[in-house]
C-alpha positions as CSV (number, residue, x, y, z in Angstrom):
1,X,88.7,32.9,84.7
2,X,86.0,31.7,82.9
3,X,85.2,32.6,78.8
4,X,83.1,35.7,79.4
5,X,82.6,36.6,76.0
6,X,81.3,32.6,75.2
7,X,79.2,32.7,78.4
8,X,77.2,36.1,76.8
9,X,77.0,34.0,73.1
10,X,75.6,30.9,74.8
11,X,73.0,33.2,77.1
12,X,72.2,35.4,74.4
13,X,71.0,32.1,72.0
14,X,69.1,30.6,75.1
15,X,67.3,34.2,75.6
16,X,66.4,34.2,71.9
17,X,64.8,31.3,72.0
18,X,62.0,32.3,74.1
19,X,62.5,30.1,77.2
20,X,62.5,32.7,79.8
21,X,59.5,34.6,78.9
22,X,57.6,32.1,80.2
23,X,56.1,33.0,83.5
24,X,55.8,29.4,84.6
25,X,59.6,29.1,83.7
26,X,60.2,32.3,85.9
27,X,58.4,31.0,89.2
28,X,60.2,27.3,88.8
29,X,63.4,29.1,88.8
30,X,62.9,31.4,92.1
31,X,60.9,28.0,93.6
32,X,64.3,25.9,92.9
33,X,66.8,29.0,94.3
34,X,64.4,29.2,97.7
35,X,64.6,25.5,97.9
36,X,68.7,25.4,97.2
37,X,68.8,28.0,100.0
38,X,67.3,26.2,102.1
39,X,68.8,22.9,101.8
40,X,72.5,24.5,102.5
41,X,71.6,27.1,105.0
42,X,74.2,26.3,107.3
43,X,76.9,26.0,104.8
44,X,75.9,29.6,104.1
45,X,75.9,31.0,107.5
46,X,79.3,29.6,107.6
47,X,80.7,31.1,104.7
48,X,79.2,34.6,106.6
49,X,81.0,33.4,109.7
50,X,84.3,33.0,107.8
51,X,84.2,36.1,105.6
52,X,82.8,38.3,108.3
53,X,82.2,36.5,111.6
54,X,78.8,37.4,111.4
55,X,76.7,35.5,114.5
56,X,74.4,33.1,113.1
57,X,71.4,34.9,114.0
58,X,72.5,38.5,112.6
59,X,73.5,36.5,109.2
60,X,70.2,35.2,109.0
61,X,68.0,37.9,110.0
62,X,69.8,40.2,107.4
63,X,71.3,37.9,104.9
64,X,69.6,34.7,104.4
65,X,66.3,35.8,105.8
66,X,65.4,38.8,103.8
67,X,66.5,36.7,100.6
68,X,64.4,33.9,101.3
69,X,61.2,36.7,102.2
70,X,62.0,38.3,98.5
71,X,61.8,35.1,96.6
72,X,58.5,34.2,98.5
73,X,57.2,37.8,98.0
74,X,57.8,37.9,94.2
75,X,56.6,34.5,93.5
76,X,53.4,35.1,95.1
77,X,53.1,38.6,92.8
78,X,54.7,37.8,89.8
79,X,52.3,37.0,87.7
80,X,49.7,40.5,89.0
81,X,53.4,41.9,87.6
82,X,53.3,41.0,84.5
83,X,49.6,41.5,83.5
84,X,49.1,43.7,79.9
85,X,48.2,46.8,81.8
86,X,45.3,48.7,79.8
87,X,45.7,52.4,79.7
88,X,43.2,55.0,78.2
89,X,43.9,56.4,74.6
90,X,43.4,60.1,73.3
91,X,40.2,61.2,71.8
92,X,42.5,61.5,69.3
93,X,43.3,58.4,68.3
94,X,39.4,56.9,68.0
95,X,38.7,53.9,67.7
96,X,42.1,52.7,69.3
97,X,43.2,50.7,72.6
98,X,45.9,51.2,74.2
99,X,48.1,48.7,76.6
100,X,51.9,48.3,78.2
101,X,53.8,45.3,77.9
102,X,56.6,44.6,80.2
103,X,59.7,42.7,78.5
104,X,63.0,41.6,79.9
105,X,66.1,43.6,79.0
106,X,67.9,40.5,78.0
107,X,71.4,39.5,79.6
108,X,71.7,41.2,83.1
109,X,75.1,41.6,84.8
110,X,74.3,41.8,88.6
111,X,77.8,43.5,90.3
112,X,77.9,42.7,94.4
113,X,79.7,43.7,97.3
114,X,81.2,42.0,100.1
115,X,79.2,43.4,103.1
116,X,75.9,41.9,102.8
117,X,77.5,39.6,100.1
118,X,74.3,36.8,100.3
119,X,71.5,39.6,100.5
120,X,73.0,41.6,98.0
121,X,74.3,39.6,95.4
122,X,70.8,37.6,95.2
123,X,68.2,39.8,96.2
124,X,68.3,41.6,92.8
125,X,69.0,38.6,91.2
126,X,65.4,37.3,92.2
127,X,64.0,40.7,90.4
128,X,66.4,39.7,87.1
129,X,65.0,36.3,87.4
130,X,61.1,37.5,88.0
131,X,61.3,40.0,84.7
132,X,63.0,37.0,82.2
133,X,66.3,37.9,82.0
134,X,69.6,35.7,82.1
135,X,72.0,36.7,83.9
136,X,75.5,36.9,85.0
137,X,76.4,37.1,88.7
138,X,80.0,38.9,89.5
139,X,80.3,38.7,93.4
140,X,83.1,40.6,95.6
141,X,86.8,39.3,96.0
142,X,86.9,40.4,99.5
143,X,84.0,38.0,100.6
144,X,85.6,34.6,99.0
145,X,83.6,32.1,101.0
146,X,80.5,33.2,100.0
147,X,81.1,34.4,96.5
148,X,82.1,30.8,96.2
149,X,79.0,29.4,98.1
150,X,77.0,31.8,95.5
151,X,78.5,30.1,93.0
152,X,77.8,26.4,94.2
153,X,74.4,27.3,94.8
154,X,73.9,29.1,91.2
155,X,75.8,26.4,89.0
156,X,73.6,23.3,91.4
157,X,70.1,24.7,89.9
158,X,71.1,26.0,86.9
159,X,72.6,26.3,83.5
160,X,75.4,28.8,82.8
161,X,73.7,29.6,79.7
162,X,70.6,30.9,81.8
163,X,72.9,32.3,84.8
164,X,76.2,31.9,86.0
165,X,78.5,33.2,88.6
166,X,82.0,34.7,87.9
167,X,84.4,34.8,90.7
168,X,87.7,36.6,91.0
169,X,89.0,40.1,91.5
170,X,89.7,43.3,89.4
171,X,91.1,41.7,86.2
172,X,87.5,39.7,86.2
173,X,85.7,43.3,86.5
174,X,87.6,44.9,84.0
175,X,86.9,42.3,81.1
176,X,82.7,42.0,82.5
177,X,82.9,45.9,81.5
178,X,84.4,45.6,78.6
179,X,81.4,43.8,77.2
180,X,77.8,44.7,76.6
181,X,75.2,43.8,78.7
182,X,71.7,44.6,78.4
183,X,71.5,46.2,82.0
184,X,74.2,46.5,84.6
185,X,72.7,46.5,88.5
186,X,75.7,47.6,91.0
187,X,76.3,47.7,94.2
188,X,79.3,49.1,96.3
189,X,81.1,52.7,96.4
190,X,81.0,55.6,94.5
191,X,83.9,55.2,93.1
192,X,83.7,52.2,91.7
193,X,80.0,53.1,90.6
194,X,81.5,55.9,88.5
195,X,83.9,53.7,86.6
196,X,80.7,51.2,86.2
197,X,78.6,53.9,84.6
198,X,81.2,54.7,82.3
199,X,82.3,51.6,81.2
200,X,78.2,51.0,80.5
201,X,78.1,54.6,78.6
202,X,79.9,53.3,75.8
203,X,77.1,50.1,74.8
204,X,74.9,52.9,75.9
205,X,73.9,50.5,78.9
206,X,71.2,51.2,81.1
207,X,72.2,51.1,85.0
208,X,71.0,51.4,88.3
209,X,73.7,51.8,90.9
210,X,73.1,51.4,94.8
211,X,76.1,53.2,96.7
212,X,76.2,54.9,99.8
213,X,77.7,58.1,101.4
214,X,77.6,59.6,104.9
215,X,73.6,58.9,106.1
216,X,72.8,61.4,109.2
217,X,70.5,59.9,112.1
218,X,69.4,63.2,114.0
219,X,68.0,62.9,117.4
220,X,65.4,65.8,118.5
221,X,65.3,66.3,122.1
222,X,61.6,65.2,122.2
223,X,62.0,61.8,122.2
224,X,62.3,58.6,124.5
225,X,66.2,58.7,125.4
226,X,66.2,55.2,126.5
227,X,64.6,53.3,123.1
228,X,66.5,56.0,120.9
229,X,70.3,55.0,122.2
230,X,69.1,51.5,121.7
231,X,68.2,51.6,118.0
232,X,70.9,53.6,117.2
233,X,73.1,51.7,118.7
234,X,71.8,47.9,117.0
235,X,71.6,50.3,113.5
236,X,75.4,51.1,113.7
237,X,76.6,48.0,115.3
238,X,75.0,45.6,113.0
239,X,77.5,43.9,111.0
240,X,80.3,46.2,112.8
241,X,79.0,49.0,111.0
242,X,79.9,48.1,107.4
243,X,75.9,48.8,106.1
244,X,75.4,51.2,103.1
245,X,72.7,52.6,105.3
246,X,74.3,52.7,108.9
247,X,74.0,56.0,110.7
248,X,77.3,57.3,109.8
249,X,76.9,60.4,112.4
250,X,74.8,61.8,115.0
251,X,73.4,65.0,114.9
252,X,71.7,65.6,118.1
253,X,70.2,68.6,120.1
254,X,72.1,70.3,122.8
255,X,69.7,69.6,125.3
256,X,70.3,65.8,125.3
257,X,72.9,64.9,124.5
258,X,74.7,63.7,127.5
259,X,71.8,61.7,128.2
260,X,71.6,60.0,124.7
261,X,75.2,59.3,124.8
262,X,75.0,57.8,128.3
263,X,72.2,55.5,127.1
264,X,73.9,54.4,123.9
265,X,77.3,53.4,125.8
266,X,74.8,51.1,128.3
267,X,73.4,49.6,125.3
268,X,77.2,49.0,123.9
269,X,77.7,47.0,127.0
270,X,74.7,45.5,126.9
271,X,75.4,43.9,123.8
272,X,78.4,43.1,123.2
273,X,80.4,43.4,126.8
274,X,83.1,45.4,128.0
275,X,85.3,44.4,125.4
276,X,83.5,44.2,122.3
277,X,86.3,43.7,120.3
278,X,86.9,40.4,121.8
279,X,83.1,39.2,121.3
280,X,82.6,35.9,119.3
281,X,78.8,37.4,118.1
282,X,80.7,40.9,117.2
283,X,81.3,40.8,113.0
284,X,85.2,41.8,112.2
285,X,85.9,44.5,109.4
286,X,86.2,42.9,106.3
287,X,90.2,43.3,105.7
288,X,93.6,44.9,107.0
289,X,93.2,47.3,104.8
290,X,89.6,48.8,106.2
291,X,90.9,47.9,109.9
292,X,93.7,50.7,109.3
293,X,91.7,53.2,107.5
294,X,88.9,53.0,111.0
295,X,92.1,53.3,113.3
296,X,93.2,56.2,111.2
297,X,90.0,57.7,112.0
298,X,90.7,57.5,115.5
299,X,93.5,59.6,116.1
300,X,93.3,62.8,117.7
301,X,89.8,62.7,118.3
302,X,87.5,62.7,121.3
303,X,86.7,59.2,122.5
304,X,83.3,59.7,124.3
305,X,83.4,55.2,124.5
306,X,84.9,52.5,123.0
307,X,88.1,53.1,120.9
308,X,89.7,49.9,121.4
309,X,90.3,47.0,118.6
310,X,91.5,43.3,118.1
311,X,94.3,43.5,115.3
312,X,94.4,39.7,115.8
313,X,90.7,39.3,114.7
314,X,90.0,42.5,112.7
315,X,87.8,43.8,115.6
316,X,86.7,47.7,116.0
317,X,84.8,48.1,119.5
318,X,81.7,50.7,118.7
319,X,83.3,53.9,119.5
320,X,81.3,57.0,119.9
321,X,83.3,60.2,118.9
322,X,82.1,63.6,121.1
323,X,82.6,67.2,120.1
324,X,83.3,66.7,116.2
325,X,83.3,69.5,113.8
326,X,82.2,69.1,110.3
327,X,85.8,69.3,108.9
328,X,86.9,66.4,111.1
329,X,88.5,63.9,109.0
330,X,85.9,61.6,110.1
331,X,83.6,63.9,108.3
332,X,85.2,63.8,105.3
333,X,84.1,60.0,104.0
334,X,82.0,57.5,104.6
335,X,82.8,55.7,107.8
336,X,81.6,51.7,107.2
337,X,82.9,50.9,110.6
338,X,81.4,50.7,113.9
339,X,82.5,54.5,114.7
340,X,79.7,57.0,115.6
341,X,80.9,60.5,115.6
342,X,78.3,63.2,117.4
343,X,77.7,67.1,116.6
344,X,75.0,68.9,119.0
345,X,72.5,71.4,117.3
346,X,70.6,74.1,118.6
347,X,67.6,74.1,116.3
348,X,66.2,72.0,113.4
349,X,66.6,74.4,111.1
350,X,70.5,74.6,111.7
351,X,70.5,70.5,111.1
352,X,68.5,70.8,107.8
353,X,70.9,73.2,106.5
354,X,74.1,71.4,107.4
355,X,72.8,67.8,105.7
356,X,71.0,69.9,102.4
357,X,73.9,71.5,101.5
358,X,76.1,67.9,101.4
359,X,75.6,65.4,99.2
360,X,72.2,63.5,99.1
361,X,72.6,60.5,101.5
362,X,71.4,57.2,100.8
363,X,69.4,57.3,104.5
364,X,68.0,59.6,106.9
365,X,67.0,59.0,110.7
366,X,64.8,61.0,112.3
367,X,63.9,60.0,116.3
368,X,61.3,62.4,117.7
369,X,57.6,62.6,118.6
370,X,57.0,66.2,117.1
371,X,55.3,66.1,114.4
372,X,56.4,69.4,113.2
373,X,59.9,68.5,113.3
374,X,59.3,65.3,111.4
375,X,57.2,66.8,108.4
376,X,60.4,69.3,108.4
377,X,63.1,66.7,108.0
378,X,60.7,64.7,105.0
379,X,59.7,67.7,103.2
380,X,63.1,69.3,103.1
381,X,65.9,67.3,102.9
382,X,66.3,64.8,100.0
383,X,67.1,61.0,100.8
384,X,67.0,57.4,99.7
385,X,64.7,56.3,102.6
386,X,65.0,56.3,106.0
387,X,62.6,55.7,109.2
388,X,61.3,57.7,112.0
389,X,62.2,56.1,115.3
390,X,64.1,53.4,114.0
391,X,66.9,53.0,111.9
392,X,68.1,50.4,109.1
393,X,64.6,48.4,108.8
394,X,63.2,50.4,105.9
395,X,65.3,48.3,103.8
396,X,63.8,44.8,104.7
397,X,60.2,45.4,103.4
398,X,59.7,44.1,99.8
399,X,56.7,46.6,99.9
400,X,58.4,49.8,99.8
401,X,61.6,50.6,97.0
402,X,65.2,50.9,97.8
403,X,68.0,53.0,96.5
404,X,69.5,56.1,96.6
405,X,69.4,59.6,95.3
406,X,72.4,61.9,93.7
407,X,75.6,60.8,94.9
408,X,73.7,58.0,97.1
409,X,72.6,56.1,93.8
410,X,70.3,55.7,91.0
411,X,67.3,53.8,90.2
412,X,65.5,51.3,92.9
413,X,64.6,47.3,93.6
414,X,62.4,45.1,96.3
415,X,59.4,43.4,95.4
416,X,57.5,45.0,92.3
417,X,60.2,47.8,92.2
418,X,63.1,45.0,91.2
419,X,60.5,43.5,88.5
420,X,59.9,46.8,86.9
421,X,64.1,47.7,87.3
422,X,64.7,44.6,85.2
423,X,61.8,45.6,82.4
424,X,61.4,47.3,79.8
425,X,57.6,48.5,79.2
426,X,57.0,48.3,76.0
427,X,53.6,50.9,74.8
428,X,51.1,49.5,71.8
429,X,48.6,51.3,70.5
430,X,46.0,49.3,68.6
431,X,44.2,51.0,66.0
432,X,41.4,49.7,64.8
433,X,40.2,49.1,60.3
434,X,36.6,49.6,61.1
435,X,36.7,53.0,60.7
436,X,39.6,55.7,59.3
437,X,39.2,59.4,60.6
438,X,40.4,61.7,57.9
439,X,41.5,64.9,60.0
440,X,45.1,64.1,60.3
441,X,45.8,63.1,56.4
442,X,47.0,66.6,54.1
443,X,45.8,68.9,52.7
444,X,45.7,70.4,56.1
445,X,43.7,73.6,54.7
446,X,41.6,74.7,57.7
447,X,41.4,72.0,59.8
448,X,43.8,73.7,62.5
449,X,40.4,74.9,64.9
450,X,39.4,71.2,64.6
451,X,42.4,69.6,66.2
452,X,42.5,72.4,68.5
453,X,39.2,70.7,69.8
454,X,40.0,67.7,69.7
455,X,43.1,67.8,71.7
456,X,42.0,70.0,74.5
């Protein structure tokens, strides 16, 4: 394991000398990581293969593709960004002007996970970059080949004392949060993100932590069957359902239900086949140990399709899970596996109840064409984000934020969101010698009904 404490004295002289405030410096840097992407895309779609046995096009469309679209986005806005912004001063304070300066935190230690472990590793490293800071990259154990593909990339463009990657497992975490960082950005579970934000309460460490939880995708029975099941199924499928924001359970209406679940089986074997878990383009679960904890989940329960998995290749087929009742074990965590468990409602009420009084979830799915019902679900359940009609593709614009809420997370990135995560703004009020207003000097005497004036 590398020095950690000599890689944070060598960044922290490099940030004091200026270098990165530069905004030229910043857009050279994201230029040369698009352009290093680029050049060993391949090489990365293989490490994905290895760690995951992600398909080409999935890894690229969700990993190397969204990565690439962030560094272009940012580059192109950067400098708007980082513009003095002017803001109007109190009556108060005459004859004054007033601004906001945005300033890096300093040395930024960027925590990943192993799911997306490209996408999310980098994609807030691109906002770290964008605001000035240096930073220290510590990628997931459980996704080796591309936490060391990470790390070729990183140390080919740049110097350690700007940033640098740290590989290796928990002993590595444990000495990163011992030290103090200027900002700690983590992604993974809530567990872990509760031993992050304590280990950062003691340097008094700002964070922003993007976890996850048990995201409902509810299915009103005014909507188009046939496009619904399809969605739903590519949103839990996708990368065999280990996606912070996969629909972790169904909640659909009474009515429809055995017409939804017909649909979603066809797409299933549309897909991926009648064996799934024997597909080449079907991504495995990411260890042993997560391949037991999803067959766990599968005994005793009411297997409406699917069921079946690879043990040689760490394969789960999408299994859809009929009649389950809230205290289901499979209720009782998040899932991160291709396992879809379904509970009929009566009304919309009954389903905004049942998620409000849970913890927050990082996403929501509404599919429905009443508008009513959809101005329900917005205005009266609390969420990260979410889509109606769709599901997972909020999270791939750089317009719109991402992260979570309660339980699901704290604090947001994309585009201008990951710029301003990674700054501090910094208020000046400039106060001008021309003239000296007397009213707030003592002797106060009977000046009260002045101020009162003044300030209204």
């Amino acid at each position: 394991m590398a020095n950690i404490k000599s890689i944070l004295d060598h960044q922290r002289s490099f940030f004091a000398s200026g270098e990165t405030l530069d905004i030229a410096f910043r857009k050279n840097a994201l230029i040369k990581l698009g352009n290093v992407i680029r050049e060993n895309e391949s090489e990365i779609l293989g490490a994905l293969k290895k760690d995951l046995n992600k398909a080409p096009f999935e890894a690229y469309m969700t990993e190397v593709g969204m990565t690439l679209e962030e560094i272009k986005y940012v580059v192109k806005n950067i400098c708007k960004w980082n513009r003095v912004k002017r803001v109007p001063t109190p009556l108060t304070q005459f004859k004054s002007t007033s601004y906001i300066v945005s300033e890096p935190y300093g040395i930024v230690l960027i925590m990943s996970p192993w799911n997306y472990p490209f996408q999310l590793t980098l994609a807030p490293v691109v906002g770290a970059i964008a605001a000035g800071n240096c930073v220290i990259i510590k990628p997931s154990a459980y996704s080796p080949a591309t936490s060391a593909m990470i790390s070729k990339l990183i140390g080919s463009c740049f110097d350690s004392k700007y940033i640098t990657v740290i590989e290796g497992g928990r002993d590595a975490n444990q000495e990163l949060l011992g030290n103090k960082f200027d900002y700690i950005f983590f992604t993974g579970s809530v567990n872990v993100g509760k031993t992050v934000m304590e280990a950062a309460s003691k340097h008094l460490t700002p964070v922003t932590l993007e976890l996850g939880g048990k995201s409902p995708c509810i299915v009103d029975k005014n909507v188009n069957i046939d496009i619904a099941a399809r969605r739903i199924i590519w949103g839990k499928t996708i990368n065999s359902g280990q996606t912070c924001v996969a629909p972790d359970y169904l909640l659909v209406h009474k009515d429809i239900k055995a017409q939804l679940l017909a649909a979603m089986k066809k797409y299933i074997r549309e897909f991926y086949g009648e064996i799934p878990c024997m597909n080449d383009e079907f991504a495995r679960i990411i260890n042993e140990k997560h391949f037991n904890r999803l067959r766990e989940l599968l005994k005793g329960v009411d297997i409406a399709a699917g069921g079946d998995s690879n043990p040689a290749t760490l394969q789960i087929s999408p299994t859809i899970l009929n009649n389950v009742k809230w205290d289901d074990p499979v209720m009782q965590e998040e899932i991160f596996g291709p396992i879809l468990p379904v509970i009929e409602f009566d009304n919309i009420t009954q389903v905004i109840d049942a998620v409000n009084c849970r913890p927050k979830p990082l996403a929501l799915y509404l599919f429905t064409s009443d508008k009513d019902v959809e101005k329900q679900i917005v205005k009266r359940i609390s969420f990260g984000g979410g889509c109606i009609n769709d599901t997972i593709v909020h999270l791939a614009s750089s317009r719109m934020p991402f992260g979570g809420v309660g339980e699901s997370g704290m604090g947001c990135y994309h585009g201008n969101w990951s710029f301003d995560t990674f700054s501090h703004r910094k208020s000046i009020l400039k106060k001008s010698f021309l003239i000296d207003i007397k009213t707030r000097y003592a002797p106060y005497g009977n000046k009260l009904k002045l101020l009162k004036l003044l300030m209204r």
